[in-house]
C-alpha positions in Angstrom: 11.4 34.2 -26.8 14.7 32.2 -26.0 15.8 28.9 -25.9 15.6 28.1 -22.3 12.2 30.1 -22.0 10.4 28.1 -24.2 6.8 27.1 -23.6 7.3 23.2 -22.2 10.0 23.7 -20.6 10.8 23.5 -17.3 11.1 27.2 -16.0 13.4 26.3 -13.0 15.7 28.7 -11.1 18.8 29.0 -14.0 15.9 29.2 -16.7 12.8 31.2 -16.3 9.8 30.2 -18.7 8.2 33.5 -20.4 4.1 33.3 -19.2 1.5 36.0 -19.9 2.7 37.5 -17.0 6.7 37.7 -17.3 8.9 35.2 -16.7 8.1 32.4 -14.5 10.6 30.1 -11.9 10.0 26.7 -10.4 12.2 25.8 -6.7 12.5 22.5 -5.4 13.9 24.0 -2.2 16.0 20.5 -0.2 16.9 23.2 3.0 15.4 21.8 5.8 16.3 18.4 5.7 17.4 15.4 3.5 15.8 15.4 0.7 12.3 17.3 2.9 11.6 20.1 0.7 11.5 22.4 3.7 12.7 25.7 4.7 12.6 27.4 7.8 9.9 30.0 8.5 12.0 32.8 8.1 13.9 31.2 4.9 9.8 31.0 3.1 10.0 34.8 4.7 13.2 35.6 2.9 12.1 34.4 0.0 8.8 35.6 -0.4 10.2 39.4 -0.1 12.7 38.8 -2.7 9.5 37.7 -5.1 7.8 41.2 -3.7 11.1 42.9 -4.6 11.3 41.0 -7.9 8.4 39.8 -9.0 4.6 40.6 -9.5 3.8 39.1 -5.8 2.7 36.1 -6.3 4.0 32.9 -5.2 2.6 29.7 -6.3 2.3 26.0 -5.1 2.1 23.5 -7.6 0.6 20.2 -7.4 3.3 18.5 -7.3 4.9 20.5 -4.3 7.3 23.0 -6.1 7.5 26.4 -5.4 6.6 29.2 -8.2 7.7 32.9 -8.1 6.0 35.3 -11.3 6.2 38.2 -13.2 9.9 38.2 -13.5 11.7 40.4 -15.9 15.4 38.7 -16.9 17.2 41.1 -14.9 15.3 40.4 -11.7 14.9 36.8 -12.5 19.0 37.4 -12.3 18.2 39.3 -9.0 16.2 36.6 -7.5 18.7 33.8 -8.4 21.6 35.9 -6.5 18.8 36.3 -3.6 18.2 32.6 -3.1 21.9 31.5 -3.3 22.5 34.4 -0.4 20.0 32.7 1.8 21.5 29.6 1.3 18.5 28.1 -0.3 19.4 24.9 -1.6 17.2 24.0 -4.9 17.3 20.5 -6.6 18.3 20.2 -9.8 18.1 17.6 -12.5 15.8 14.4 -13.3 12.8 15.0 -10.3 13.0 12.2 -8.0 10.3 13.0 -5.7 9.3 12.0 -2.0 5.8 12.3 -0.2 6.0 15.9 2.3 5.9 13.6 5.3 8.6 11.3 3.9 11.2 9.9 7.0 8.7 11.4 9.7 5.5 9.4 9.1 4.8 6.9 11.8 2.4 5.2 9.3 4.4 5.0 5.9 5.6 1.6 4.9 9.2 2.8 4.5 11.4 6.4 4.3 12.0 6.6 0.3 14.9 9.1 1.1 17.1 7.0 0.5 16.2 4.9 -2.9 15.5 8.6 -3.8 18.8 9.8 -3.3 20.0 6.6 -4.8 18.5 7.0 -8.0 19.0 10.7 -8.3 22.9 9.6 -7.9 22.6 6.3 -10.7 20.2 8.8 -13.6 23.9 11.4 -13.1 26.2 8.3 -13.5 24.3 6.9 -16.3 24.5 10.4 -18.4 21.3 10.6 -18.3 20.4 13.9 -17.6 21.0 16.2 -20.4 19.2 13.6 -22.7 15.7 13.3 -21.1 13.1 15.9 -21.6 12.0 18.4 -19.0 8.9 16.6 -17.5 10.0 13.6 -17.1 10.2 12.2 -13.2 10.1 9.7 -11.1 8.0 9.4 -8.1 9.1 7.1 -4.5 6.3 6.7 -2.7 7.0 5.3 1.5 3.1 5.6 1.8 1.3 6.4 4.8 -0.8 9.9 5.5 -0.3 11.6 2.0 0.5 9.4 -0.9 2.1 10.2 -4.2 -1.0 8.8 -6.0 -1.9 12.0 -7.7 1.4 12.8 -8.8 1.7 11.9 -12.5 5.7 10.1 -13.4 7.3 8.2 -15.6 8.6 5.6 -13.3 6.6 5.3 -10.0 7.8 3.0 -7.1 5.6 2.2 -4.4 6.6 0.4 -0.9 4.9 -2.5 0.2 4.7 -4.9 3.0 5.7 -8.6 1.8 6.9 -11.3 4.1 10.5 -10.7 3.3 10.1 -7.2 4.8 10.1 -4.2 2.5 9.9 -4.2 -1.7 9.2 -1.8 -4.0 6.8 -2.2 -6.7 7.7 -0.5 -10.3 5.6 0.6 -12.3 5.3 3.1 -15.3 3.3 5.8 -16.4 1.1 8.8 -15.6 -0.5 8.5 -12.0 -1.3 5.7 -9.4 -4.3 4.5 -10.5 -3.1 4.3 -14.7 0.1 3.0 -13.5 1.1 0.1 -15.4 3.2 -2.6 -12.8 6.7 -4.4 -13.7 8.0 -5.6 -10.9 8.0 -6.1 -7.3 11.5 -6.0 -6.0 13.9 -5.1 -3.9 15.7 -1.2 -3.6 18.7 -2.2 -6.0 16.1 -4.2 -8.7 13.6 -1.1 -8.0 16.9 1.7 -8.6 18.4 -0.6 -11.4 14.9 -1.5 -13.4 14.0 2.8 -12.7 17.5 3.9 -14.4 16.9 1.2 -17.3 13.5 2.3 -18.2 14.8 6.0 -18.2 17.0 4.7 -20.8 14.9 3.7 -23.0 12.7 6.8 -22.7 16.1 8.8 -23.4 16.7 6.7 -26.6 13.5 8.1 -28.1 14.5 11.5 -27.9 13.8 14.6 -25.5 10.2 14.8 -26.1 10.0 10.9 -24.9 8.2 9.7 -21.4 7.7 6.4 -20.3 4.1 6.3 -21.5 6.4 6.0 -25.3 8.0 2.9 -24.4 6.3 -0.4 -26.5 4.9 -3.6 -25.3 7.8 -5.0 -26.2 10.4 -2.4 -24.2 7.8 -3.0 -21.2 8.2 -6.4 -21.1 11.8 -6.3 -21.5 12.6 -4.2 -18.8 10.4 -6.8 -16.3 11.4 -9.8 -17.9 15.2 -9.1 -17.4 14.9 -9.0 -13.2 11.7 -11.8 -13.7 13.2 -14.3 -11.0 14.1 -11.0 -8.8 10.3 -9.8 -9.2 8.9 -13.2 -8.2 7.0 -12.5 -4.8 4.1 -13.5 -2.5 1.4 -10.4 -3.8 2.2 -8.0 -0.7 0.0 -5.9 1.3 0.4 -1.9 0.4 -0.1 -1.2 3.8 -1.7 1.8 2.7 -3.5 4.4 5.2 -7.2 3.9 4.0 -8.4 6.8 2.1 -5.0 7.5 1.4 -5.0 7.7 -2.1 -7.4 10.9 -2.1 -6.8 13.0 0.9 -6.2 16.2 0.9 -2.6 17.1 2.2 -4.9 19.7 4.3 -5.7 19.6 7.9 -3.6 17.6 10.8 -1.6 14.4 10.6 -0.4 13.2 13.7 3.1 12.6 13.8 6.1 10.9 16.5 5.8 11.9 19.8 2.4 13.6 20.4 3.3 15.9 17.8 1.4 16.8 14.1 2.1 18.2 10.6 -0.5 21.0 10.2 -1.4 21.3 6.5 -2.2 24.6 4.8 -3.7 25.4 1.2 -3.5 28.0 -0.9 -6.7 28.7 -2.8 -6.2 27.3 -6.5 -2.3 27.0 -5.5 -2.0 30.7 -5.4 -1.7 33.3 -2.7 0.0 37.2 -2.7 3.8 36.7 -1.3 2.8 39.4 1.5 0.0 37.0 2.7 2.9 34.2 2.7 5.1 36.7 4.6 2.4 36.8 7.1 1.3 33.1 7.6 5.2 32.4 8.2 5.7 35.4 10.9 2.8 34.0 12.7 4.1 30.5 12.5 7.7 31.5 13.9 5.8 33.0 16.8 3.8 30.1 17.6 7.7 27.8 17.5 6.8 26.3 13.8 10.6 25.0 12.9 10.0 23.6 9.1 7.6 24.5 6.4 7.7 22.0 3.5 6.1 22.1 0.1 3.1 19.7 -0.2 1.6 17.8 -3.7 -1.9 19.4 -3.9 -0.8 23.1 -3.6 -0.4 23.4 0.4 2.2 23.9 3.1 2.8 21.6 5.7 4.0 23.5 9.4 5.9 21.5 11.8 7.2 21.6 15.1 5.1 24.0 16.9 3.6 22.8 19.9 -0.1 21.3 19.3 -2.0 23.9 21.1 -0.4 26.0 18.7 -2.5 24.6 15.9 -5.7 25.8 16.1 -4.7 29.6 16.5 -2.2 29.2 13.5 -5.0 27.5 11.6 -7.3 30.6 12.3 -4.8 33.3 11.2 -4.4 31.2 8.1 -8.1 31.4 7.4 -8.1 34.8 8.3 -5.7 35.7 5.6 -7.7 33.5 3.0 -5.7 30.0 3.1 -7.4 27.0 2.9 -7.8 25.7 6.4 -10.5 22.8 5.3 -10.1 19.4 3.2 -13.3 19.9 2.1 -13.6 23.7 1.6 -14.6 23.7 -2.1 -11.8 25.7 -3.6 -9.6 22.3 -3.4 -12.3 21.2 -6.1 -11.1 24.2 -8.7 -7.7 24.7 -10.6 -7.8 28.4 -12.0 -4.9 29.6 -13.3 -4.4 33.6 -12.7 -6.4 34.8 -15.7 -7.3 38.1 -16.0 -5.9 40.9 -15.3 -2.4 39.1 -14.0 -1.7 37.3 -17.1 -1.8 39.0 -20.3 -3.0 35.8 -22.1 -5.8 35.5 -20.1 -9.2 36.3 -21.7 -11.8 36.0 -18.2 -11.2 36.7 -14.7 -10.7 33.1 -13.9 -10.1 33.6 -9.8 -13.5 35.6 -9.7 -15.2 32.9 -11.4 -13.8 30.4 -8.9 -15.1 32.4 -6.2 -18.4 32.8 -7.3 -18.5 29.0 -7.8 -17.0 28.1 -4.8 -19.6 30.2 -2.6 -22.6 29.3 -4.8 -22.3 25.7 -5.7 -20.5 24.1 -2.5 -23.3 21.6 -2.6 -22.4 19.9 -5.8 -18.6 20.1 -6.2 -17.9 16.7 -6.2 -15.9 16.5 -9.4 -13.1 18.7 -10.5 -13.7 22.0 -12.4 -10.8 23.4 -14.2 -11.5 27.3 -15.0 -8.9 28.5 -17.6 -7.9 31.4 -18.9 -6.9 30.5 -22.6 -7.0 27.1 -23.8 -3.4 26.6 -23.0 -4.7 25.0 -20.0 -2.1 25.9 -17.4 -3.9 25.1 -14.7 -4.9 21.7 -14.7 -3.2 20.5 -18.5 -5.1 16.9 -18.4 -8.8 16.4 -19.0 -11.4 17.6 -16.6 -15.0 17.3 -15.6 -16.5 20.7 -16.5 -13.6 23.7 -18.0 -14.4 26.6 -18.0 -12.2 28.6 -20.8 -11.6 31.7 -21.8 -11.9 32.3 -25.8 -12.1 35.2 -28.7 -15.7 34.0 -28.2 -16.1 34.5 -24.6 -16.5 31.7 -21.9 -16.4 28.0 -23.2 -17.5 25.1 -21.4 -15.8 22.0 -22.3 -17.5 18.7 -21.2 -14.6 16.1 -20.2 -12.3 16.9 -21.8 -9.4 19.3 -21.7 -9.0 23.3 -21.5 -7.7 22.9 -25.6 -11.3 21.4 -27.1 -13.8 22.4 -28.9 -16.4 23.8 -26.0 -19.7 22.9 -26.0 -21.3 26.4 -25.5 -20.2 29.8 -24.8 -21.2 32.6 -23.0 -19.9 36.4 -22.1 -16.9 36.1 -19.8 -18.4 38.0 -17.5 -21.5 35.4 -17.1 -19.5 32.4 -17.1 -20.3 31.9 -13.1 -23.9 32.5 -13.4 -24.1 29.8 -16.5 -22.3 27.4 -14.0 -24.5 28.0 -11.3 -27.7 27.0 -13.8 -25.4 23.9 -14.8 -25.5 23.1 -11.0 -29.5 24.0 -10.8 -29.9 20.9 -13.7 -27.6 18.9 -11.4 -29.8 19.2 -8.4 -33.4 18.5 -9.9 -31.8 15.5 -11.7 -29.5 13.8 -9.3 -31.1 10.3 -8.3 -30.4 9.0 -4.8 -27.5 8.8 -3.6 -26.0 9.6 -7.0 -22.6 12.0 -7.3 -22.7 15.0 -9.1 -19.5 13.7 -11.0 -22.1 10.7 -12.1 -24.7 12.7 -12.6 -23.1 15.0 -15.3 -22.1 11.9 -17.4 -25.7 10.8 -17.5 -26.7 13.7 -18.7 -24.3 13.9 -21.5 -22.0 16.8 -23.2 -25.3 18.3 -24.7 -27.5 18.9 -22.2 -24.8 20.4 -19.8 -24.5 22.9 -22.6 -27.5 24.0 -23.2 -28.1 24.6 -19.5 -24.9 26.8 -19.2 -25.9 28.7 -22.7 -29.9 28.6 -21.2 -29.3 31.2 -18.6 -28.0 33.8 -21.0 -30.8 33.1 -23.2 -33.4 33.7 -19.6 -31.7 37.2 -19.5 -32.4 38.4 -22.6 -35.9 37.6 -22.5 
């Protein structure tokens, strides 16, 4: 394995990352507009028969919106490179500075973060900053409205919100919208300047650094040094209610009578010919701009609105995710077996299975991996599901690399889950979640129910 493929890295366009199945590459596609993240239908076309050509045929959405092309060998990762330049793809490159999918076009977000976003991008370049942070580090501008950045994990995270002098920005640092740790409330230039300054104190500590690094002391510095700036009135978020959860799935109305039409891919993953055919259909029914969405989706705009219930159908039809709550958005599998060769159980079988048997009681996140590298979903979850030398583990909160609980033949793993789900059911109180539910009844007892149903068979 060489230096730009290694495991960590960020596999973008110039620098595949070697997976169990080939090389991998990450696009931040900008075509489309400033800064949008959108390409035309017959650009996602384009591109998706170059990863036929090239790659295994499957195309990935990641959750945080960037587009993922696999099985690539170097020479047709060399291939696909020269592909996307032809069709004058542009791809971002550098320290992510990312925008909500709707940002500039949402009648309900607080402010466009184009701008700021560009700004920054522009001040993390003049500050030399580039070449001395690590891969995964990011920062997130949030406009609100519709479909928040809240999910999105980043370094630095600014936020708009509604104050009596008009527009600020909080900044905050560190992992996602709800850990976020606040510094400031200020305005763009105190939001860009405290942003580049906490970058370079994460680049000080070496490429392996993020924001989550940085002391007490560092923290407080970088508030305390624009203090009089960040005095404010405590301003409103403005925030759509339920905004911080939803699903970037469904319809969100839009200027002028018009909507965004949001599509999933099942466990952010779908065959590029399926792609090719969800984009034809959308070209016929006058879609003008697909963008990339956080929460492994598509967003389709421009089409007239009685085009988006027969463009919804064809999309369920070919097996996208039509529904906010269809109960695949619940499950991150990675591709498993047999498409990656470090995969050790089907993990998209499993997650069907589920997903048709246990609707009911998804209410919590299930991460089913294939190896304990975790891929999928690489912080902690409810219930994983992980493939092992000694079969299926379940792990109980925690991530896909602990020590599981209990095992079980690979093969089983979907049944165990199911009798998980039967102990869920007889014990939930009243009104009580099935996310609530497991943690009452502890790491132990979810075990031996998932171990119990192998022990029913053998009997």
């Amino acid at each position: 394995m060489n230096a730009f493929s290694r495991r960590g890295a960020c596999p973008a366009l110039s620098a595949p990352m070697q997976t169990g199945d080939g090389l991998l590459v990450r696009l931040n596609p900008v075509a489309g507009g400033p800064s949008s993240g959108g390409l035309s239908p017959k650009l996602l076309i384009g591109l998706a028969e170059s990863a036929l050509r090239h790659g295994n045929g499957i195309m990935e959405v990641t959750a945080r919106g960037s587009l993922q092309i696999r099985g690539l060998t170097t020479e047709s990762a060399a291939l696909l490179a020269a592909e996307v330049d032809a069709l004058g793809i542009a791809v971002r490159t550098g320290v992510p500075v990312e925008t909500g999918p709707l940002a500039g076009i949402d009648p309900q977000e607080i402010a466009d973060p184009r701008l700021l976003a560009e700004r920054i991008r522009v001040a993390i370049e003049d500050a030399g900053l580039t070449p001395r942070l690590g891969p995964k580090v990011s920062v997130v501008v949030d406009g609100g409205g519709q479909l928040t950045m809240d999910a999105v994990t980043a370094d630095v995270r600014l936020t708009a919100v509604q104050s009596n002098e008009g527009v600020l920005w909080t900044v905050s640092v560190a992992v996602d919208g709800q850990s976020a740790k606040l510094l400031a409330t200020v305005d763009d230039n105190a939001a860009r300047d405290i942003t580049v300054a906490a970058l370079r104190m994460v680049a000080e500590k070496g490429r392996d650094a993020h924001a989550r690094d940085l002391s007490e002391r560092q923290l407080a510095s970088l508030a305390g040094w624009l203090y009089l700036t960040s005095l404010r009135e405590a301003p409103s978020s403005g925030r759509t209610e339920g905004g911080a959860s939803r699903k970037p799935i469904g319809l969100f109305p839009l200027a002028g009578d018009t909507f965004a039409l949001g599509i999933g891919l099942p466990y952010g993953s779908m065959p590029a010919d399926k792609i090719i055919a969800l984009a034809q259909s959308a070209l016929a029914f006058g879609t003008t701009e697909i963008r990339l969405a956080p929460g492994r989706a598509l967003l389709f705009l421009g089409q007239p609105a009685t085009a988006n219930e027969p463009l919804q159908q064809t999309a369920a039809t070919l097996g996208f995710v039509t529904s906010p709550t269809d109960p695949r958005t619940r499950i991150a599998a990675c591709p498993g077996t047999p498409a990656c060769a470090s995969g050790r159980i089907a993990t998209r079988d499993i997650a069907e299975t589920i997903a048709a048997e246990n609707a009911d009681i998804l209410d919590f996140t299930l991460h089913i991996s294939g190896c304990a590298k975790g891929c999928a979903h690489p912080g902690p979850a409810a219930l994983t599901i992980v493939g092992g030398e000694n079969g299926a583990g379940l792990v109980v909160n925690a991530t896909a690399k602990a020590l599981p609980a209990g095992y079980r033949p690979g093969y089983d793993a979907a049944r165990g889950f199911s009798r998980v789900a039967a102990v869920i059911r007889s014990a939930r109180f009243e009104g009580e979640t099935a996310a609530a539910c497991l943690t009452r009844l502890g790491p132990a007892a979810i075990a031996e129910a998932y171990r119990q149903a192998q022990s029913e068979k053998r009997k």
